[in-house]
C-alpha positions as a Markdown table, in Angstrom:
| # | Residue | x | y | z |
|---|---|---|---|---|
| 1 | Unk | 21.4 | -20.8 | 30.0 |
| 2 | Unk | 22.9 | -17.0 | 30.2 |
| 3 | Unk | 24.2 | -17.2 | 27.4 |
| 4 | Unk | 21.5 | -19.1 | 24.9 |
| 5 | Unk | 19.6 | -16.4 | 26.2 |
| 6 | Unk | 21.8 | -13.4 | 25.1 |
| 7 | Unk | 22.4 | -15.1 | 21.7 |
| 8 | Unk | 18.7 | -14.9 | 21.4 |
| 9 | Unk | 18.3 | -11.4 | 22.3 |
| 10 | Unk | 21.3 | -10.5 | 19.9 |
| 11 | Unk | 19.5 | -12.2 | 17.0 |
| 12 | Unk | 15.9 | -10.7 | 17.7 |
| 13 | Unk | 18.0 | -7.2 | 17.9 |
| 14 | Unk | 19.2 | -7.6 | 14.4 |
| 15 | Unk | 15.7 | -8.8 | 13.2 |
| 16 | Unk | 14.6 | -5.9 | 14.1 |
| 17 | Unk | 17.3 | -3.5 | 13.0 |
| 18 | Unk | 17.1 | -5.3 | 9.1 |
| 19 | Unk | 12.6 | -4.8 | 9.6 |
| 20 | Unk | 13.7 | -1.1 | 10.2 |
| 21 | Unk | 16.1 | -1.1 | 7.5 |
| 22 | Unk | 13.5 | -2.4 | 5.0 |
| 23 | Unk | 10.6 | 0.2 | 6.4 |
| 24 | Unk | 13.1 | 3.3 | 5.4 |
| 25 | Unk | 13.7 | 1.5 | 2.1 |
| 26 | Unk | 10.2 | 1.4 | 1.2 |
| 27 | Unk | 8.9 | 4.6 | 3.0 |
| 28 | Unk | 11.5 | 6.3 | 0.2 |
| 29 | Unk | 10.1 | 4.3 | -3.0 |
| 30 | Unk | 6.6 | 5.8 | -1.6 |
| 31 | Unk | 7.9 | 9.2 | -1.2 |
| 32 | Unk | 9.6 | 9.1 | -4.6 |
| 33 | Unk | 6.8 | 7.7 | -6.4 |
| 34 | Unk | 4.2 | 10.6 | -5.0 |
| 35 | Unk | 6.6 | 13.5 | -6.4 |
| 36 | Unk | 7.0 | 11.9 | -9.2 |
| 37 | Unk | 3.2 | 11.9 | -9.3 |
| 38 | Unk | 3.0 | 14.9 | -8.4 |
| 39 | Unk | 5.9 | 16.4 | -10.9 |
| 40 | Unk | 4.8 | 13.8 | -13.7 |
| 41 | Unk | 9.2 | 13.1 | -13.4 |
| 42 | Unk | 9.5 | 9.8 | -15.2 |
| 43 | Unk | 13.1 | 10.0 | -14.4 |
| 44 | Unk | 11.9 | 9.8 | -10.6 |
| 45 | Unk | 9.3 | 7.3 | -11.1 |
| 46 | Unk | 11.5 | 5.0 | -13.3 |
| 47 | Unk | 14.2 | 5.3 | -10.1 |
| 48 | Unk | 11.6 | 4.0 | -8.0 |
| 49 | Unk | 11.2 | 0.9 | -10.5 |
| 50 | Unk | 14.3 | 0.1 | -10.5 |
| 51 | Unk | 15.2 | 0.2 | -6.8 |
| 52 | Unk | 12.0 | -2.3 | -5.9 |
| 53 | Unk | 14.6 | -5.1 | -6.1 |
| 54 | Unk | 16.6 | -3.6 | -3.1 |
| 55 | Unk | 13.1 | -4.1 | -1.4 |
| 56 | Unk | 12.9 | -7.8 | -2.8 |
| 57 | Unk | 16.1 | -8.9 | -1.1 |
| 58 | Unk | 15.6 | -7.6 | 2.1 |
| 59 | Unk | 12.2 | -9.4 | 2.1 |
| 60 | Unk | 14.0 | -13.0 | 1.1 |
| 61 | Unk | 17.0 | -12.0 | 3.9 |
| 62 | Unk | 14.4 | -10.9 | 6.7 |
| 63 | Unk | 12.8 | -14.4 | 5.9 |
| 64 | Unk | 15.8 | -16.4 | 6.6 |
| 65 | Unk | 16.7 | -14.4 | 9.4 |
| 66 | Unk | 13.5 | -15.3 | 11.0 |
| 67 | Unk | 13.6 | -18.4 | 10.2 |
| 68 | Unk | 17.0 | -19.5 | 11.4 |
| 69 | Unk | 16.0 | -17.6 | 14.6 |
| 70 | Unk | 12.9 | -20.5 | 14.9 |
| 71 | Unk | 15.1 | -22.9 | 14.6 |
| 72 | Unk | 18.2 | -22.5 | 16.6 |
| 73 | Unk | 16.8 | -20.8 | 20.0 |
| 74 | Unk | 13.0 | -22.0 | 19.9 |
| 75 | Unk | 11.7 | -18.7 | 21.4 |
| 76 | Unk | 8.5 | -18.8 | 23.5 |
| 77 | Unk | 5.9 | -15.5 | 24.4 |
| 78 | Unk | 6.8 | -12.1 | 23.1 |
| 79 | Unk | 10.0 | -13.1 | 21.6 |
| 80 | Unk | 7.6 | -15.9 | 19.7 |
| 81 | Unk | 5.3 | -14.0 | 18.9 |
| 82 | Unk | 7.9 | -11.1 | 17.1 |
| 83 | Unk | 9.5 | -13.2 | 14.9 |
| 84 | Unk | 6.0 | -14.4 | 13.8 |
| 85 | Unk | 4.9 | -11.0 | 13.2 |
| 86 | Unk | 7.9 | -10.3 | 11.4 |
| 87 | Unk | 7.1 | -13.2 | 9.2 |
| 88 | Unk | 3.7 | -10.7 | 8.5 |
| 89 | Unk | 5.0 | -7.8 | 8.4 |
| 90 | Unk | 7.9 | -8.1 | 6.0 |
| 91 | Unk | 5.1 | -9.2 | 3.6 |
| 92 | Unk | 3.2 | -6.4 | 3.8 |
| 93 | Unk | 6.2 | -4.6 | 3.6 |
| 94 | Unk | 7.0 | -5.5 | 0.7 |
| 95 | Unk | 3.8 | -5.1 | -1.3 |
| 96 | Unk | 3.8 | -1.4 | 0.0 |
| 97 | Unk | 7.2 | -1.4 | -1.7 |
| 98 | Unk | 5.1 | -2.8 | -5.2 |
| 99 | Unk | 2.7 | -0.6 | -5.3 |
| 100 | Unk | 4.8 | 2.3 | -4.8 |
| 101 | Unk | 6.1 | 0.8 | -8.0 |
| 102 | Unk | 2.8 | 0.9 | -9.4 |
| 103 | Unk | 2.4 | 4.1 | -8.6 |
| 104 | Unk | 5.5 | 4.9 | -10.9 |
| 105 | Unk | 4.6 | 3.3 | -13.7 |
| 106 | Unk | 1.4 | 5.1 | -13.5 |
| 107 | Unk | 3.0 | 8.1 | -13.5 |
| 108 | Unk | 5.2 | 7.3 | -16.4 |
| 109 | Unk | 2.2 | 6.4 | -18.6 |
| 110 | Unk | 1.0 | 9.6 | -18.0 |
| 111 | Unk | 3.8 | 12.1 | -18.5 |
| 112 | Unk | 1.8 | 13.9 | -21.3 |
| 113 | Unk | -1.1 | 14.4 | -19.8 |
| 114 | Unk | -2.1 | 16.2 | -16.3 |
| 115 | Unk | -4.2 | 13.0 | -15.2 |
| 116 | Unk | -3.7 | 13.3 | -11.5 |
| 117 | Unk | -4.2 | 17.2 | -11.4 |
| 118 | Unk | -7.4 | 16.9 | -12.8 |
| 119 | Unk | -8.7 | 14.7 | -9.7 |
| 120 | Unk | -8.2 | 16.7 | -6.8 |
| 121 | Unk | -8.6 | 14.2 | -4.1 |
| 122 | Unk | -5.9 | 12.2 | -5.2 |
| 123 | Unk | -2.7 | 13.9 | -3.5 |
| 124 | Unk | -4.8 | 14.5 | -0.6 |
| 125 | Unk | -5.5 | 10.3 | -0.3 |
| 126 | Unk | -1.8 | 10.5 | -1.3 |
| 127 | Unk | -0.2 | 12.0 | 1.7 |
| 128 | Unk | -2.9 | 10.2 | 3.9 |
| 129 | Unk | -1.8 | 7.1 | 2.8 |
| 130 | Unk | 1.7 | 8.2 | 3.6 |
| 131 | Unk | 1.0 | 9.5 | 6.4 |
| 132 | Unk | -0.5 | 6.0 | 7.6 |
| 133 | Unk | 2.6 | 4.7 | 6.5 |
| 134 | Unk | 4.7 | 6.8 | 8.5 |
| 135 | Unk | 2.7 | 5.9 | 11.6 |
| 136 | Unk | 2.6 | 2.6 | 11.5 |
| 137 | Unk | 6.9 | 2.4 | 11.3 |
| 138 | Unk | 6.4 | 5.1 | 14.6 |
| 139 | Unk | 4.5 | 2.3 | 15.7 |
| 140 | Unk | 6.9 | -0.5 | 15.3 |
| 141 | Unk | 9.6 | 1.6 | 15.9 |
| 142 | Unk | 8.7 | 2.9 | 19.7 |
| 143 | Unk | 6.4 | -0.4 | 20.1 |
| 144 | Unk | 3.8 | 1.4 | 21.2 |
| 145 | Unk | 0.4 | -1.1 | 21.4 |
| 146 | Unk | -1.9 | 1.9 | 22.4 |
| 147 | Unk | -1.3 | 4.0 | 18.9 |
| 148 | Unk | -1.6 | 0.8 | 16.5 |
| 149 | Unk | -4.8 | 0.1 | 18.3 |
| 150 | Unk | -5.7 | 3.3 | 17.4 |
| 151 | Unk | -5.0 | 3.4 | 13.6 |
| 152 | Unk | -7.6 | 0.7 | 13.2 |
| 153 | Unk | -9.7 | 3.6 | 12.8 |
| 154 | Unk | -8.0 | 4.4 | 9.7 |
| 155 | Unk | -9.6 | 1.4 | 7.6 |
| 156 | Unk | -13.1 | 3.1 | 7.0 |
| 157 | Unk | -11.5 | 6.4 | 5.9 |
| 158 | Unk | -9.1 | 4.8 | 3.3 |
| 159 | Unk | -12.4 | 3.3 | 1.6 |
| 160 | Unk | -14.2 | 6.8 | 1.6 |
| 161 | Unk | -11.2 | 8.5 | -0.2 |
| 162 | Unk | -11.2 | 5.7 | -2.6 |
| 163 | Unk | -15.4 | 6.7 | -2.9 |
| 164 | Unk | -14.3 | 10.3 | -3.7 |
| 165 | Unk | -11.7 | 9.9 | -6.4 |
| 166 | Unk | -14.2 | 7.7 | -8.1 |
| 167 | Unk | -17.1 | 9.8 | -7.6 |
| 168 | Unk | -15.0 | 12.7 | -8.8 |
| 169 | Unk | -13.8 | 10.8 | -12.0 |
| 170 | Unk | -17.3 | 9.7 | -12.8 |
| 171 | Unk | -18.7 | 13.9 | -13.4 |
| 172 | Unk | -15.9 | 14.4 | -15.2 |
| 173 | Unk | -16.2 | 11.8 | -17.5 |
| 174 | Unk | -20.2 | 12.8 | -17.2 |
| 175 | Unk | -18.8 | 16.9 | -17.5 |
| 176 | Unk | -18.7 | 17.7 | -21.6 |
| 177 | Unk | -16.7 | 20.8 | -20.5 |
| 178 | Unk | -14.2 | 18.5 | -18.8 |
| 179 | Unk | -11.0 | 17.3 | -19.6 |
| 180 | Unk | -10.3 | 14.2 | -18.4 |
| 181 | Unk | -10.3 | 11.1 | -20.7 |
| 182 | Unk | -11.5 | 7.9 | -20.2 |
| 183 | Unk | -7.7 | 6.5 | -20.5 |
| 184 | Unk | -6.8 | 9.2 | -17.6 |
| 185 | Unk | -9.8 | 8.0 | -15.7 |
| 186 | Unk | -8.6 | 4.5 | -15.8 |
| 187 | Unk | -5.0 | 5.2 | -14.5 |
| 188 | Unk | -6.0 | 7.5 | -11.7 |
| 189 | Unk | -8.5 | 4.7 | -10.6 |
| 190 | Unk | -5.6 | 2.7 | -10.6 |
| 191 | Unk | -3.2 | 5.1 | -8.1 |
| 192 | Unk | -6.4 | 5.0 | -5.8 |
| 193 | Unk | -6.4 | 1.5 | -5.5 |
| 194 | Unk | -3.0 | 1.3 | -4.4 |
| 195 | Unk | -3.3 | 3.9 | -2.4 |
| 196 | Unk | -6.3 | 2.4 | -0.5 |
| 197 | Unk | -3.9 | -0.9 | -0.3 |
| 198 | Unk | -0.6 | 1.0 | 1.1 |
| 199 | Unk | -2.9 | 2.7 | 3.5 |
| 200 | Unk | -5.0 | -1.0 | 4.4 |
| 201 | Unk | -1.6 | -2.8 | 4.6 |
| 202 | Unk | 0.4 | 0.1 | 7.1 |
| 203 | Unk | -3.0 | -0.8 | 9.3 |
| 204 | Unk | -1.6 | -4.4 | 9.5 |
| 205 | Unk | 1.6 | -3.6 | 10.1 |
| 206 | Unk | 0.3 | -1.8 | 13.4 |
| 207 | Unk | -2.2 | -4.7 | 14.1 |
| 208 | Unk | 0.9 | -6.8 | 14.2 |
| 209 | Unk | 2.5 | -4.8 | 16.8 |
| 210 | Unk | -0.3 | -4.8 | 18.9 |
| 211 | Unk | -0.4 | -8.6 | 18.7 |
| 212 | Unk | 3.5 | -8.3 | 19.8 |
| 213 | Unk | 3.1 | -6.3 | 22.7 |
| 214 | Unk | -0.5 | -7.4 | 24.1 |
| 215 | Unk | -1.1 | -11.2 | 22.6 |
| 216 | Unk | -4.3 | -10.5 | 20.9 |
| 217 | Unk | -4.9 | -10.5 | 17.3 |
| 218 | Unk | -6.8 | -7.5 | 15.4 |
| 219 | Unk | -7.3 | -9.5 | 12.4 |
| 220 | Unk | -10.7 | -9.1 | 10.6 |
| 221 | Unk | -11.6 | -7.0 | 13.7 |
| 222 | Unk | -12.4 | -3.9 | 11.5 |
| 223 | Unk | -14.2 | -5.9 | 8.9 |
| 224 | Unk | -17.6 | -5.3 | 10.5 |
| 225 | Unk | -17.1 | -1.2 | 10.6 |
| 226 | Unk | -15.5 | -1.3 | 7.0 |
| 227 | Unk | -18.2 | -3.5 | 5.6 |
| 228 | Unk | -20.5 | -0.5 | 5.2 |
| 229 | Unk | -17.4 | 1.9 | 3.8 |
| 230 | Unk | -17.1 | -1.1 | 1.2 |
| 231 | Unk | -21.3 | -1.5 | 0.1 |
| 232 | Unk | -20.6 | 2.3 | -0.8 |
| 233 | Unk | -17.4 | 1.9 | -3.2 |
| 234 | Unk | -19.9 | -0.9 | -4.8 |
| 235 | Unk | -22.7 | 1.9 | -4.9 |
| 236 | Unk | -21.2 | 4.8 | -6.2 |
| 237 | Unk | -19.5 | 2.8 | -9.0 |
| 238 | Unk | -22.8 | 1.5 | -9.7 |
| 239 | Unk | -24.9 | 4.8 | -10.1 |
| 240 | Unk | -22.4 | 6.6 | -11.6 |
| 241 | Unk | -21.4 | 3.9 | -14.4 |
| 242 | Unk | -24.6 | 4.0 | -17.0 |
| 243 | Unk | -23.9 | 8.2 | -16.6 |
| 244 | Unk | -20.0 | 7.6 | -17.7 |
| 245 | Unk | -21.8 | 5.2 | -20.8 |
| 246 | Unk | -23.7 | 7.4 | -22.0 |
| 247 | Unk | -21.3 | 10.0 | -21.9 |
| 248 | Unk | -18.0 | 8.6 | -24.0 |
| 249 | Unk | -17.5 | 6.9 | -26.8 |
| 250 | Unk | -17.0 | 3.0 | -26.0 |
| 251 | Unk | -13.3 | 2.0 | -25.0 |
| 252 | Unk | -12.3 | -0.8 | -27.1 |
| 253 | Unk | -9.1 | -1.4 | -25.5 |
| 254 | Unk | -7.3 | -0.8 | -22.3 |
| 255 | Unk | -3.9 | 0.2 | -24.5 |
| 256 | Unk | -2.3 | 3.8 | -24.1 |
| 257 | Unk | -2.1 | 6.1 | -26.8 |
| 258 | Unk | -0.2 | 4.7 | -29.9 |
| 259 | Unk | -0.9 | 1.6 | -29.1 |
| 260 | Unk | 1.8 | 1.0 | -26.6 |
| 261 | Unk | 1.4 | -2.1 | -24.4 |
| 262 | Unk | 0.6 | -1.0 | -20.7 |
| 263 | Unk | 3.3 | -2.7 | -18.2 |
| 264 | Unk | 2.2 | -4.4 | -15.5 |
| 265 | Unk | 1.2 | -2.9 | -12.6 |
| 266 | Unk | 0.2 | -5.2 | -10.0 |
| 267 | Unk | 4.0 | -5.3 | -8.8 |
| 268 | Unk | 5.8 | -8.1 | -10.7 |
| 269 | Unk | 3.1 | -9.8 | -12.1 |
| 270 | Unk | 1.8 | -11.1 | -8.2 |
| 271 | Unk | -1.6 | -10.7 | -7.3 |
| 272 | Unk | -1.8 | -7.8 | -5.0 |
| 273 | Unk | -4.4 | -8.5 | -2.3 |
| 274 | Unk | -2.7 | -12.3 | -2.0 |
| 275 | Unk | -1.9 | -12.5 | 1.8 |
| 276 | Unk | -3.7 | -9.4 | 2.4 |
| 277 | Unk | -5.3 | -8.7 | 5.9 |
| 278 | Unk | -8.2 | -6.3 | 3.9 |
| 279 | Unk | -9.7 | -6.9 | 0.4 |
């Protein structure tokens, strides 16, 4: 009995040492891809690209760790309800990971033009984001219940920002003295939404530790308090869109200049709210 119980505390020990592994993986792509952003490198931001399948494969081997932990030691309470999480978290892991990627190729696509230093509010809902990020591997790392509880909080706020940037893109394109371009406008809108999802998705990963350490699920919890922070994203968009009409030419095409084909940017060609906690 001694020892099916040490063999099962040596496998949960490397779970958790690979789920830390992949969290410093991904926390880099996300860090790359904002100074690329931020530098407009493409070298940078085509590194990050190419090092999402590092990401991938430590997804597919935390899976069959977790797994083959279910099925040789049948663990029961907290040790149940880790690998479970795991099973979570390494999802949303992983789509963190994509749209860092998306991020990149963002970035790339607009080398030539200063898109992102036009909207000020997007670095700032950049290291935010991170910053969420950050927390919620301090979270999992030190498995402390109190602080993931506490970055529920956070869900409301990563709405808002999103409100900003577009509010902000929509009297520019308004502004005849402005800059910005409808094809900027479209990309930055782009960065903010996976932004808002890195940010919405590090808030799972602490609802999951919560669940670890206290039994009780978050899930949809925050839905009620976000619900408002949502009917205002649906607002603003729709007071500021016959403004934006009236003031540009039509857009016949979502194509970049040159008529270069726009890469995909929803990570791989996956939808990227599927299995999502938030909308």
């Amino acid at each position: 009995m001694q020892q099916q119980a040490n063999y099962l505390q040596q496998l949960l020990v490397s779970l958790r040492t690979r789920m830390l592994v992949m969290c410093a993986s991904v926390g880099i792509a996300l860090e790359d891809a904002g100074k690329a952003m931020a530098a407009g490198d493409p070298g940078r931001a085509a590194s990050v690209i190419e090092n999402d399948a590092a990401v991938d494969a430590l997804e597919n081997e935390i899976d069959e760790m977790a797994l083959q932990l279910l099925a040789r030691t049948q663990p029961v309470a907290k040790d149940l309800r880790f690998v479970v999480s795991a099973l979570r978290m390494v999802v949303d892991l992983e789509r963190i990971g994509d749209e860092a990627v998306s991020i990149a190729e963002q970035t790339i696509l607009l080398q030539d033009k200063p898109g992102f230093e036009i909207i000020s509010h997007v670095r700032e809902m950049f290291y935010k984001a991170s910053e969420s990020f950050d927390r919620a591997v301090r979270v999992f790392r030190e498995n402390n219940a109190e602080d993931a509880l506490y970055m529920l909080r956070g869900d409301e706020e990563a709405v808002q920002c999103e409100v900003r940037i577009i509010q902000e893109i929509m009297e520019g394109l308004s502004d005849p003295e402005s800059s910005l371009e409808p094809y900027q406008a479209m990309h930055i809108i782009l960065v903010a939404r996976s932004l808002t999802r890195v940010w919405r998705r590090s808030i799972n990963i602490a609802e999951q530790v919560y669940f670890i350490n206290q039994g009780e699920s978050l899930k949809h919890k925050g839905d009620e308090r976000s619900e408002e922070a949502r009917a205002a994203v649906r607002a603003t968009a729709a007071k500021a869109a016959p403004k934006a009409a009236a003031a540009q030419p039509a857009v016949q095409s979502v194509a970049a200049p040159n008529n270069t084909v726009l890469p995909s940017t929803t990570g791989k060609g996956k939808n990227p709210e599927a299995g999502e906690g938030r909308d």
